[in-house]
N, C-alpha and C positions, 0 to 999 in steps of 0.2 A: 576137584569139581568136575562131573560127569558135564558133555558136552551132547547137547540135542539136536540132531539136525532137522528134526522133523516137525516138533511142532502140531499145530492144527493141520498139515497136509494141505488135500487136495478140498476138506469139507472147512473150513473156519466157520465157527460158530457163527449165529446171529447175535448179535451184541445188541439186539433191542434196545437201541436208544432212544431219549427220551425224545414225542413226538412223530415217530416212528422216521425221525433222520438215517439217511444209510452213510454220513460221515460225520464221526465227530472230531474238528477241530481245533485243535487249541495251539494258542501262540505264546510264547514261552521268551521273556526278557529276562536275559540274563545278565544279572546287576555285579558285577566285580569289580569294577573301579574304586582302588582304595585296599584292597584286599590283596594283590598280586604284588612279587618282589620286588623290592625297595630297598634298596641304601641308605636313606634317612631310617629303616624300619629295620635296619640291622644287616640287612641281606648282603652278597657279596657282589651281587650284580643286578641292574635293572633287567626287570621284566619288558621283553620286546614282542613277546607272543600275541598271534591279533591283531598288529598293532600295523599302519602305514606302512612298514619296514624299517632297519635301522642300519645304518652304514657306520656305526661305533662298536669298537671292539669288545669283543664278547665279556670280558672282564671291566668293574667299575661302573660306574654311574652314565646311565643315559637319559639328557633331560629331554630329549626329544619325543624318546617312548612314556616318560611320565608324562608331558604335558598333555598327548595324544589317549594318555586314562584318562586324565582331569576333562578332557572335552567329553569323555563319555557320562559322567555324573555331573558334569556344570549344564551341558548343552543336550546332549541324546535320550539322557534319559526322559526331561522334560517334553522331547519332539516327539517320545515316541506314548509319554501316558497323554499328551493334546488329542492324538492321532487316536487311542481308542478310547475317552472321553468322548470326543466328539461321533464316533462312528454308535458309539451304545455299546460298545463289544467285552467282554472279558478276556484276559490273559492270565497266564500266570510268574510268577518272578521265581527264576531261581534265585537266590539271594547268599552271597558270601558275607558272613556277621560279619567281620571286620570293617565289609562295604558299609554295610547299613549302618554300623557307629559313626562313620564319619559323613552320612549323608543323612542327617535327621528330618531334613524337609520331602529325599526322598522315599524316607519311612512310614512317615505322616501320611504323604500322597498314596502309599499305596496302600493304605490300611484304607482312607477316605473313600477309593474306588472298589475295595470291597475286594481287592485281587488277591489271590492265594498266594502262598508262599511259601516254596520246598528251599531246602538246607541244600548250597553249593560251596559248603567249606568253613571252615574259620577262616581261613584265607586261600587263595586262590592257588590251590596246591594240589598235589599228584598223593591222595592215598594208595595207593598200588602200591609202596617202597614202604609204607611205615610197620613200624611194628607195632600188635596189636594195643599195648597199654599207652602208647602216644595216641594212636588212632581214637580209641574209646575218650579219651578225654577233651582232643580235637573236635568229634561229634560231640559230645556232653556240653560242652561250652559254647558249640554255635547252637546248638538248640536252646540254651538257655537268652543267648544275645538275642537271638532273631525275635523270640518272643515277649523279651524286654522290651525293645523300638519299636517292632509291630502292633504286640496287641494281639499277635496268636502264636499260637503254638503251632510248628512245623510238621504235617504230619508225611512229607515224602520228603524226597533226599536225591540229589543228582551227584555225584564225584566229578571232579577233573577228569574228563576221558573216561576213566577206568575206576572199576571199586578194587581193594584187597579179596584176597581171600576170607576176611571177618567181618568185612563192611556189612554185609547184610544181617547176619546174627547180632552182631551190635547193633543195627538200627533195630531188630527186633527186641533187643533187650529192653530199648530205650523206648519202646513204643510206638514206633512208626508205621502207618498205614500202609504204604507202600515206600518203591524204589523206582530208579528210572536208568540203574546201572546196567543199560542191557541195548542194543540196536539189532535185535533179532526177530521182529514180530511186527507187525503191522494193527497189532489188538494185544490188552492185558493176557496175562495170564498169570497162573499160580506155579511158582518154584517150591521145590521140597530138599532140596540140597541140603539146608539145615535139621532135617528133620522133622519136619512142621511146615505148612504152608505157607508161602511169603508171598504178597502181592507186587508184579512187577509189571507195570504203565512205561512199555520202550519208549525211547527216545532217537533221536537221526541228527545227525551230522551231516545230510543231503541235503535235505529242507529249511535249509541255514543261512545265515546271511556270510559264515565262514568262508562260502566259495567266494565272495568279492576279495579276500583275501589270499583264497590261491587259486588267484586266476582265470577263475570259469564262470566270472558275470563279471561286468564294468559298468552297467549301469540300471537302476533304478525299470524302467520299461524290461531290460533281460530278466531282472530277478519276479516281475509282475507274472511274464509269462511261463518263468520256472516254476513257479507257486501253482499256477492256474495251470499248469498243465499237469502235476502232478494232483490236482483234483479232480482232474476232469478223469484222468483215467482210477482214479479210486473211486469214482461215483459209475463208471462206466463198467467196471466190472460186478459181477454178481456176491447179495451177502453186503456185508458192512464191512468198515472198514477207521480207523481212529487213524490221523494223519499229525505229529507234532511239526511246526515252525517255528525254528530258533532264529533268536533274535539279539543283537549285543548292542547295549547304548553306545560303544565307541565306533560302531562299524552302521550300522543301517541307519544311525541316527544324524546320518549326514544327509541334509538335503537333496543331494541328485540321488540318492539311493532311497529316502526315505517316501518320497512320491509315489515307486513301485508298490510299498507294504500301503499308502494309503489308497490307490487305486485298487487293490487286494481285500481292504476290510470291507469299503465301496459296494465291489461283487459281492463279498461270502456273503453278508449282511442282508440281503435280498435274495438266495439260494434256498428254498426250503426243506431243500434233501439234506442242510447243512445244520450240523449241531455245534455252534461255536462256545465255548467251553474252556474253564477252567481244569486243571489237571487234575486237582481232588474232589471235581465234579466224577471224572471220568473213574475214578480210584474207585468211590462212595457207591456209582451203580454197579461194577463189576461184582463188589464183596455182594452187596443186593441181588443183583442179578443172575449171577454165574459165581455162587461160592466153592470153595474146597470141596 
């Protein structure tokens, strides 16, 4: 895989977005719980990533880190579709099938609000390491789960971290809109590494609720003015600009932190420069707007 440093430069396109918004943002709840490694589910070790922290040995069952998923699909997830319900707002879910098998009310709910839904796994796992015929069937089978529970068909795809070297020619095989394997651009663009153009909608692990996890917010007001300050200087610079915020029902969906994300829908939602947005909103105008 050839490596671009450059990009759009110093000119980035105008992304005419809809409205004539100079930001479009979208909030990104990423639904895993249920999906990540497990002991009852065969695995050799509990999944601790994410999570509180865990003071049990890396090896064998930890029921502290399981209990600390189950509050994200029993309690988080719930606080956090109240929170844009109630604002009017759209998000969208990355969504691991295995999650959404075993949370069928929160399948239901997120089909009812109408929120999009990209493929984050059969299960909450690292494709980087597989090999290509695991991988193709891994994808093939959460694309069929997700649109079993939901009611649509997945048209992007996020990985754990990182894609393989196939991941993205197999989502093309399979018909995928776009990708979101990429934290290099601050706007879509189009890859040709397969040969054919492939759309890619970045993604950020900055604009995340991840830092309360290591380290670099503690609480709810810190994260408000994280968010909001990273808007203000993307609305303040010239040209446009697509901003993602990642979201985990185990981690933001805790009360003193979840204040900050509703005092944040509060603001954008009264923002007019602001285009708050579903991710396969954002996919749909690019191939429209700015094709291959």
């Amino acid at each position: 895989m050839i490596r671009d440093f450059e990009g759009y430069g110093r000119n980035p396109p105008d992304a005419r977005w809809p409205g004539g918004a100079r930001l479009a943002l979208n909030f990104v709840i990423n639904h895993e719980e249920g999906g990540e490694r497990s002991v009852p589910d065969g695995d050799p070790v509990s999944e601790t990533a994410l999570t509180e922290g865990s003071t049990i040995p890396p090896q064998g069952r930890d029921l502290g880190a399981e209990s600390m998923f189950q509050y994200g699909s029993r309690v988080g997830f719930w606080r956090l579709w109240r929170l844009f319900q109630e604002a009017g707002l759209p998000c969208t879910v990355f969504a691991v099938a295995q999650c959404l098998q075993r949370t069928p009310q929160a399948a239901a709910a997120i089909r009812e609000a109408g929120w999009d839904v990209a493929g984050h796994g059969l299960r909450w796992e690292s494709h980087a390491d597989m090999d290509e015929a695991t991988e193709r069937h891994n994808l093939t089978e959460a694309t069929r789960i997700i649109e079993e529970t939901t009611g649509q068909r997945p048209l992007g795809w996020y990985c754990r971290y990182a894609p393989s070297l196939n991941t993205r020619r197999i989502l093309d095989e399979l018909g995928y809109l776009y990708d979101s394997d990429a934290y290099d651009d601050e706007l879509p663009y189009w890859d040709h590494q397969i040969g054919k153009p492939r759309l890619v909608v970045p993604y950020t692990l900055v604009n995340n609720d991840v830092r309360f996890q290591r380290a670099a917010l503690t609480t709810g007001e810190e994260f408000e003015r994280y968010i909001m300050g990273a808007i203000e200087m993307a609305l303040h610079e010239p040209g446009s600009r697509m901003l993602s915020v990642g979201l985990h029902n185990r981690i933001i969906g805790h009360p003193a932190r979840a204040i900050g994300l509703k005092r944040i829908l509060a603001r954008v939602r009264a923002m007019p420069d602001i285009w708050v947005c579903r991710r396969v909103d954002i996919a749909r105008h690019w191939e429209k707007e700015h094709p291959p």
